[in-house]
PAZAPA-4460 file (N, C-alpha, C; in steps of 0.05 Angstrom, whole numbers, plus 32768, in hexadecimal, padded with zeros to 4 digits):
% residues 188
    n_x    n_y    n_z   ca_x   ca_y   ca_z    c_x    c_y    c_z   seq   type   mol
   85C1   7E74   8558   85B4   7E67   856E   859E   7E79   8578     1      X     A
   858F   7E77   857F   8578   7E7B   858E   856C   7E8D   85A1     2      X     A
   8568   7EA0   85AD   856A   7EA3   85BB   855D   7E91   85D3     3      X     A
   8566   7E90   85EE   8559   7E7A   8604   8566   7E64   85F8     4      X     A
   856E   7E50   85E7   857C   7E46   85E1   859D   7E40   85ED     5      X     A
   85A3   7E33   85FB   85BE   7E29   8601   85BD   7E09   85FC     6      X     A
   85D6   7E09   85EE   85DE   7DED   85E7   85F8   7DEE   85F1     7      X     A
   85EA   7DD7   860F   8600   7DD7   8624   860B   7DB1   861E     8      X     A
   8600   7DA1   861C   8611   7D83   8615   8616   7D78   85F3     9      X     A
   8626   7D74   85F4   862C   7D5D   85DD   8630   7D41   85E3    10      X     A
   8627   7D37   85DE   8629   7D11   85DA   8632   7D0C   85C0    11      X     A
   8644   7CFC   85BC   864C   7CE2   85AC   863F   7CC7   85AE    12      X     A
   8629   7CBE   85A0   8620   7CA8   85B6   8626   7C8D   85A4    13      X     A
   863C   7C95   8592   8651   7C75   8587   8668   7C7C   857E    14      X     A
   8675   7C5C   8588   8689   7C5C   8581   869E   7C5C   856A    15      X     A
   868F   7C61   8551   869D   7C67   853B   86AD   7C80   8536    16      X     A
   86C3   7C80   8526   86D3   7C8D   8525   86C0   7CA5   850C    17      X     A
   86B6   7CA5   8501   86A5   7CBF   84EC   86A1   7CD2   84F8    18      X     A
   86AC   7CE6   84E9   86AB   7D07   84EE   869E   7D14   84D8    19      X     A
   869A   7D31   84E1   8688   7D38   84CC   869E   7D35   84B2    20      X     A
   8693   7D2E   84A2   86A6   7D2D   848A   8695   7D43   8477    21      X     A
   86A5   7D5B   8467   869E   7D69   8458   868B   7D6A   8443    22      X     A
   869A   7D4D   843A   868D   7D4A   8422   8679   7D32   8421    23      X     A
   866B   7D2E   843A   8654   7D25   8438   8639   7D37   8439    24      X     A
   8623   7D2F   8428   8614   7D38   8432   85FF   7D49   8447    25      X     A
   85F6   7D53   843F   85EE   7D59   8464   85C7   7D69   845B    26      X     A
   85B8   7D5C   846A   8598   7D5A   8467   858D   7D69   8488    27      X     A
   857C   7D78   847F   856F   7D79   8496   8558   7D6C   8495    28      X     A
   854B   7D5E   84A9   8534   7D4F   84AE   851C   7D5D   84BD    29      X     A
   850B   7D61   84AE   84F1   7D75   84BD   84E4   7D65   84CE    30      X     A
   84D6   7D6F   84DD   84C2   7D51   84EA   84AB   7D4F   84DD    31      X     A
   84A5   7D3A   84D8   8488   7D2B   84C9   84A1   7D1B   84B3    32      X     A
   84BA   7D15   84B0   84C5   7D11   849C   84D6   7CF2   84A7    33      X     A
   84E6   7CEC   8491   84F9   7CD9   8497   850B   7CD3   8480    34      X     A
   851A   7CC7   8485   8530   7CC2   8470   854C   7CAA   8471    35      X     A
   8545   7C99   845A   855B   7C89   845B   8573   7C8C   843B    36      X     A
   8585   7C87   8447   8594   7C8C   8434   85B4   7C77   843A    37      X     A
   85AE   7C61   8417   85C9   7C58   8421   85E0   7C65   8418    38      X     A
   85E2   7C79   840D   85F9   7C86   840E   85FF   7C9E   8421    39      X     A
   861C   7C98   8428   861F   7CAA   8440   860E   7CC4   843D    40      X     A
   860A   7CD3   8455   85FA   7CEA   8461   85FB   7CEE   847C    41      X     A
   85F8   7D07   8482   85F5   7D15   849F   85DE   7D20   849A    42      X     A
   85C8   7D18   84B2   85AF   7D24   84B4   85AC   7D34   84C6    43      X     A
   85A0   7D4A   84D1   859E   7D5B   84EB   857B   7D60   84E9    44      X     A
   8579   7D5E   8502   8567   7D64   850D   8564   7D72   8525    45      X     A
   854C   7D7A   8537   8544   7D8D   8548   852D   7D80   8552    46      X     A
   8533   7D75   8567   8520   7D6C   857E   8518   7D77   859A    47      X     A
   84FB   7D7B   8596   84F6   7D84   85C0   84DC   7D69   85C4    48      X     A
   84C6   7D70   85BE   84B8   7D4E   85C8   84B6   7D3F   85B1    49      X     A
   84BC   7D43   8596   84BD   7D2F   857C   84D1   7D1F   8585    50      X     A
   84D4   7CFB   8579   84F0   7CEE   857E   84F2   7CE9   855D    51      X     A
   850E   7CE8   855F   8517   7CDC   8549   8525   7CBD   854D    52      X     A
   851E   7CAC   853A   852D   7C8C   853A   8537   7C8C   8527    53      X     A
   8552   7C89   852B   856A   7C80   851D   856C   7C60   851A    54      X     A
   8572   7C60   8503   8573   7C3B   84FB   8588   7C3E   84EA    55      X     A
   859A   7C29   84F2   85B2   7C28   84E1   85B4   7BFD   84DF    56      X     A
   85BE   7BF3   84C7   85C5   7BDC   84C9   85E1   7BDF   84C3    57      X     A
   85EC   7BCC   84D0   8607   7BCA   84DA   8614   7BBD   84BF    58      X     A
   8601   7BA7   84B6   8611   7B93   84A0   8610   7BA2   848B    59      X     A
   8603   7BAF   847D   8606   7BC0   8466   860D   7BDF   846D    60      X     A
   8610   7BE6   847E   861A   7BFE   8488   860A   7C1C   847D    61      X     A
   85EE   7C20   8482   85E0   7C34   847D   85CB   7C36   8492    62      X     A
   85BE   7C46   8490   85AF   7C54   84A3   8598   7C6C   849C    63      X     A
   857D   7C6F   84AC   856A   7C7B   84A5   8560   7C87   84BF    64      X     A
   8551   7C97   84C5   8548   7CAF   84D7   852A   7CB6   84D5    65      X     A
   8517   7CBA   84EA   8501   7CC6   84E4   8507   7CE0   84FC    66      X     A
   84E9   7CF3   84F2   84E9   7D08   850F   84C9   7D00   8512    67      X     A
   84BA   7CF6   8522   84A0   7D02   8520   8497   7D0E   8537    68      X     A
   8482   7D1B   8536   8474   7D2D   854A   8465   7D1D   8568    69      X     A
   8458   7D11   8558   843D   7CFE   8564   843C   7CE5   8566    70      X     A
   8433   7CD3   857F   8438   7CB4   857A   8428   7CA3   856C    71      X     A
   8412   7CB4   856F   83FE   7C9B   855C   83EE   7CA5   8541    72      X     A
   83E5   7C99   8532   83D5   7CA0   851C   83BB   7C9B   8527    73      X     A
   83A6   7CA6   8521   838F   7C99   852C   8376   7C8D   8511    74      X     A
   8386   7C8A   850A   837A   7C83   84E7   8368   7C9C   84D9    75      X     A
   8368   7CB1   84EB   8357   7CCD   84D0   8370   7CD5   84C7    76      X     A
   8367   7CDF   84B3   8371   7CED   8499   8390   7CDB   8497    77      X     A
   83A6   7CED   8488   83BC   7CDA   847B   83C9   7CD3   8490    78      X     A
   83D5   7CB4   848E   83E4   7CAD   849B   8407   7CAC   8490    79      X     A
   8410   7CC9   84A6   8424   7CD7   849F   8441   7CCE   84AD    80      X     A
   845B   7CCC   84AF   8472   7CCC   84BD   846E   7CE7   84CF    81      X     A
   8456   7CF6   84D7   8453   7D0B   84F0   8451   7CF1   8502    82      X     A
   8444   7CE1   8501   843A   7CCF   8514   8454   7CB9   8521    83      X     A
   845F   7CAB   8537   846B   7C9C   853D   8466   7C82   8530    84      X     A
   8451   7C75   852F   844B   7C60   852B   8450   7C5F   8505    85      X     A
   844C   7C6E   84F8   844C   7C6B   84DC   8472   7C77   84DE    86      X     A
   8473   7C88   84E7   8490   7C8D   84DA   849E   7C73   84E7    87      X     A
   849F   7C68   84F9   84AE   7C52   84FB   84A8   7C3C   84EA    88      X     A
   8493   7C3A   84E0   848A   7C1E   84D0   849F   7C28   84B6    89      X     A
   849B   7C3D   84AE   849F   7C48   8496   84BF   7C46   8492    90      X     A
   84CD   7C4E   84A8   84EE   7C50   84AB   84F2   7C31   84AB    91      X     A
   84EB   7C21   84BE   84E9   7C06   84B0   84EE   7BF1   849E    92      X     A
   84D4   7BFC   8486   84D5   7BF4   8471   84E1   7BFC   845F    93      X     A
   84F1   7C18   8462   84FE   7C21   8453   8519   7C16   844E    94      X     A
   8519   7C17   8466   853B   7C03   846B   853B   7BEE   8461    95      X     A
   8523   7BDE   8469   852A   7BC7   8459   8529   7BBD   843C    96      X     A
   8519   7BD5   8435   851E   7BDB   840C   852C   7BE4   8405    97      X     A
   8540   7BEB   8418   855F   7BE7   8414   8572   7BDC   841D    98      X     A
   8564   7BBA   8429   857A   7BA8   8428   8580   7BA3   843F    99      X     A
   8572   7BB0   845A   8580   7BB9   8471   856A   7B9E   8483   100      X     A
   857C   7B8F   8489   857D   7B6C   849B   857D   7B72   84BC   101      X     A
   8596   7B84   84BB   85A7   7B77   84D6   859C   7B98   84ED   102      X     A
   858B   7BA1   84F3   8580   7BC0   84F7   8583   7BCA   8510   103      X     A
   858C   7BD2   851E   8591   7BD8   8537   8584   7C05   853F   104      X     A
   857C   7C08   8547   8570   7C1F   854F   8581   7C34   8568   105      X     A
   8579   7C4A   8566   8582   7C63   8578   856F   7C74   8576   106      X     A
   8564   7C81   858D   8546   7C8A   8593   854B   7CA0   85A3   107      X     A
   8549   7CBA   8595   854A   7CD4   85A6   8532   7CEA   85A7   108      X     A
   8537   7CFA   85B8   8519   7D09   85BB   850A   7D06   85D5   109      X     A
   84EE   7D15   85CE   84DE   7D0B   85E1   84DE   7D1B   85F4   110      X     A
   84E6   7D32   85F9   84EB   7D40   8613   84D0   7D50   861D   111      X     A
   84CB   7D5E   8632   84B1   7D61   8636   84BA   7D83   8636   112      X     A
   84B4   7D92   8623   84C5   7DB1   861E   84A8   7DC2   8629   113      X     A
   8497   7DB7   862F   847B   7DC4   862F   8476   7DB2   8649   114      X     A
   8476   7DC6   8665   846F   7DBB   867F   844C   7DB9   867E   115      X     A
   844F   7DA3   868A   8426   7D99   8689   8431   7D83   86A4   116      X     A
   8417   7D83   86B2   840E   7D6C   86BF   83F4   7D60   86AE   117      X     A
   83F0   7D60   869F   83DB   7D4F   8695   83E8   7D40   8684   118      X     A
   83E4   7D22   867E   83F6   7D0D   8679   83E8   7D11   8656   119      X     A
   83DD   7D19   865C   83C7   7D16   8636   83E3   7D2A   862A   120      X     A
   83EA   7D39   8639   83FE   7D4B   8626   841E   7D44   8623   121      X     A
   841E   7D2A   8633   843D   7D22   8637   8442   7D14   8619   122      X     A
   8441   7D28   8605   8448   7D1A   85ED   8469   7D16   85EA   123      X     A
   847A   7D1D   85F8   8492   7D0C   85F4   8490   7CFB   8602   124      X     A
   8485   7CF2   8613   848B   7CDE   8627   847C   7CC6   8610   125      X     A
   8462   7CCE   860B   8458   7CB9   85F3   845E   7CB4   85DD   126      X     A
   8470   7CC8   85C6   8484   7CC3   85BD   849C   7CAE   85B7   127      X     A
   84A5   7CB1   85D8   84BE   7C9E   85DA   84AD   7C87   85E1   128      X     A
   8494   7C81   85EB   848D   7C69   85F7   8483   7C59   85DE   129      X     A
   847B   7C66   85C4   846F   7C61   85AA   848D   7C4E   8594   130      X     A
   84A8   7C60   859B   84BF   7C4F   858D   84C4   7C32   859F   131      X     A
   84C5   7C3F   85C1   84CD   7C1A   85CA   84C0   7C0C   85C2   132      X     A
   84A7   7C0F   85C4   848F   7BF9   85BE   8493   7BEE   85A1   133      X     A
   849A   7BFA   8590   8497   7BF4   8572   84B0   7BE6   8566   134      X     A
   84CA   7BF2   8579   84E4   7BE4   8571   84DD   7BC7   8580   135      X     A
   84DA   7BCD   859C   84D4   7BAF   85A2   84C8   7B9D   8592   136      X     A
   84B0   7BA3   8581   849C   7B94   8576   84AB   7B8A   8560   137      X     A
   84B8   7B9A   8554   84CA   7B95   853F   84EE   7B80   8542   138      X     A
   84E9   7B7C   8553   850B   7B75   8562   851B   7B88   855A   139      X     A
   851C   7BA0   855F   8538   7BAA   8554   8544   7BB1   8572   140      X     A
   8555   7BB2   856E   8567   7BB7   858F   8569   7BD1   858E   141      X     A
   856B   7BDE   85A0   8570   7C00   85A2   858E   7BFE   85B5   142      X     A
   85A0   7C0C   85A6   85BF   7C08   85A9   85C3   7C25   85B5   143      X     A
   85B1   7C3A   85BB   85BB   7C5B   85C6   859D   7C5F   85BF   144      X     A
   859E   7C6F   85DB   8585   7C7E   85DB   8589   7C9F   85EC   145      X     A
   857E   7CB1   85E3   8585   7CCC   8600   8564   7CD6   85F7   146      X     A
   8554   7CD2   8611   8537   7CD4   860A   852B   7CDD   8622   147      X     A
   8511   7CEC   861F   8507   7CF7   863B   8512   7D19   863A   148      X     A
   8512   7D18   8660   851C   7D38   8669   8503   7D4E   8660   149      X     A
   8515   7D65   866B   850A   7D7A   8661   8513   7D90   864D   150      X     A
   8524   7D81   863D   8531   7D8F   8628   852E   7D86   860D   151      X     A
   852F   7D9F   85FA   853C   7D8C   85D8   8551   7D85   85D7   152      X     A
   8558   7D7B   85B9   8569   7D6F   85B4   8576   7D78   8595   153      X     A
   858E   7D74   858B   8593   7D7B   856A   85AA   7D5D   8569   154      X     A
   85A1   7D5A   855A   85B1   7D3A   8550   85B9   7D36   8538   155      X     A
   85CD   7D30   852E   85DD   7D29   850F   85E4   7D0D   8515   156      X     A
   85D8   7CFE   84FC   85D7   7CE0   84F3   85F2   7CDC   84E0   157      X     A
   85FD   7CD1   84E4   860A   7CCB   84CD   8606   7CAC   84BD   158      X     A
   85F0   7CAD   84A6   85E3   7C97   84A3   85F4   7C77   849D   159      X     A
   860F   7C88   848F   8627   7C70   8489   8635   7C5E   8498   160      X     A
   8634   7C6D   84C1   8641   7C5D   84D5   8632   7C56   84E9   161      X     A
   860F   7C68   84E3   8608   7C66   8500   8612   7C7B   8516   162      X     A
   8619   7C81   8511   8625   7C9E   8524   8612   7CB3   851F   163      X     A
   860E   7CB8   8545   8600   7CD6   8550   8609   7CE7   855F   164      X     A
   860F   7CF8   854F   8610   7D0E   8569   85F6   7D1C   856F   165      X     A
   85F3   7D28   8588   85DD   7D34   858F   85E4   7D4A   85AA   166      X     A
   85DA   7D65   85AA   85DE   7D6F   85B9   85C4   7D7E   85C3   167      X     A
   85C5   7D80   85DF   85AC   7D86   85F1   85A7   7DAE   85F0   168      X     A
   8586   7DA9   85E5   8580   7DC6   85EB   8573   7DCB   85FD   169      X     A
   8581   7DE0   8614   856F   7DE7   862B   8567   7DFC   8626   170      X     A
   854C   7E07   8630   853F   7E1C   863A   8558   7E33   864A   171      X     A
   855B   7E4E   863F   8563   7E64   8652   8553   7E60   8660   172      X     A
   854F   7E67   867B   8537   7E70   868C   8544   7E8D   869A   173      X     A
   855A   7E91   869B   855C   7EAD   869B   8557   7EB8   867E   174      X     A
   8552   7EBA   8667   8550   7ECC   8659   8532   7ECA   8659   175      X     A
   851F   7EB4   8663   850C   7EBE   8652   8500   7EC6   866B   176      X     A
   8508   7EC9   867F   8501   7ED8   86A0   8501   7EF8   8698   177      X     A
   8521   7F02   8691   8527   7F16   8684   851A   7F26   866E   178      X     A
   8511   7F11   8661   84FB   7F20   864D   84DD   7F1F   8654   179      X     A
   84D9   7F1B   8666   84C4   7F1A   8679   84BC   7F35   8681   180      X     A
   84D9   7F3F   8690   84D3   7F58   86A3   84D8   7F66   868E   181      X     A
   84EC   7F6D   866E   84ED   7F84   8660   84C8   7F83   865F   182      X     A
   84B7   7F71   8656   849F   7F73   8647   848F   7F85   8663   183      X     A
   8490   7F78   867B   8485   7F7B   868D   8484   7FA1   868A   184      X     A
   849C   7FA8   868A   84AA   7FC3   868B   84A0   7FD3   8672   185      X     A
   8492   7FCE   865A   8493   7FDE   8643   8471   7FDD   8646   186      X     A
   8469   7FD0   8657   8447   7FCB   8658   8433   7FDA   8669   187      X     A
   844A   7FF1   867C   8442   7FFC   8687   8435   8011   8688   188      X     A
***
């Protein structure tokens, strides 16, 4: 762990019975990335203003994940899964080139880890406002969401039930106070 780093909550945010099981897989997901897979897997990720959307279909029982950074593409240069708008199109279509009908969503992230009053910088807040808009557009229902705040986040998918766990990363603000005054102290 981290230093400044405390991971003070855990959420369960379904009701399936899946635990980590051993002998599944297990992927980490970078951001600019995504991934569907119908055979079981646990994905982890690391969120502070990126969101990640979880899509699972219920009738064939699989599930896929993006992380991206940024909400929009603005059509220069490649149009990447960094962007909200392309990694959602993209997780999408992926699912459904594998079969996936019945799609229901879970949308985490977005937190504002970088204090600004200028709204141009509230890229989690635009972020999360980039998945409602797009799931809406798409009908998919969003069945769990933990989005916003001022914290990250680390989340494991389990693509076979739909199951997330996710646990919240706060800022120390005593340690990085504390490492404030050592620096203050060696500068003299």
């Amino acid at each position: 762990m981290e230093t400044g780093t405390n991971f003070s909550l855990t959420m369960n945010l379904f009701s399936n019975n899946e635990t980590n099981n051993i002998e599944t897989p297990t992927h980490f997901l970078y951001p600019a990335s995504l991934i569907v897979s119908p055979t079981p897997m646990l994905v982890n990720t690391i969120l502070g203003s990126c969101v990640a959307v979880c899509l699972w279909d219920q009738k064939i029982q699989f599930g896929g994940i993006n992380h991206y950074m940024l909400p929009l593409w603005n059509g220069n240069g490649l149009a990447s899964p960094k962007y909200g708008n392309i990694a959602i199109e993209r997780l999408i279509e992926k699912m459904r080139q594998h079969g996936a009908t019945h799609m229901s969503a879970k949308v985490f992230g977005g937190g504002e880890v970088i204090g600004t009053d200028n709204i141009d910088f509230k890229i989690g807040k635009r972020n999360i406002d980039i998945a409602m808009e797009m799931l809406k557009e798409y009908n998919i229902p969003i069945t769990a969401q933990n989005v916003g705040g001022k914290f990250g986040r680390k989340i494991q998918f389990f693509t076979q039930s739909g199951l997330v766990k996710m646990k919240i990363i706060e800022k120390n603000e005593n340690i990085e106070t504390n490492e404030r005054e050592k620096n203050k102290g060696t500068n003299s």
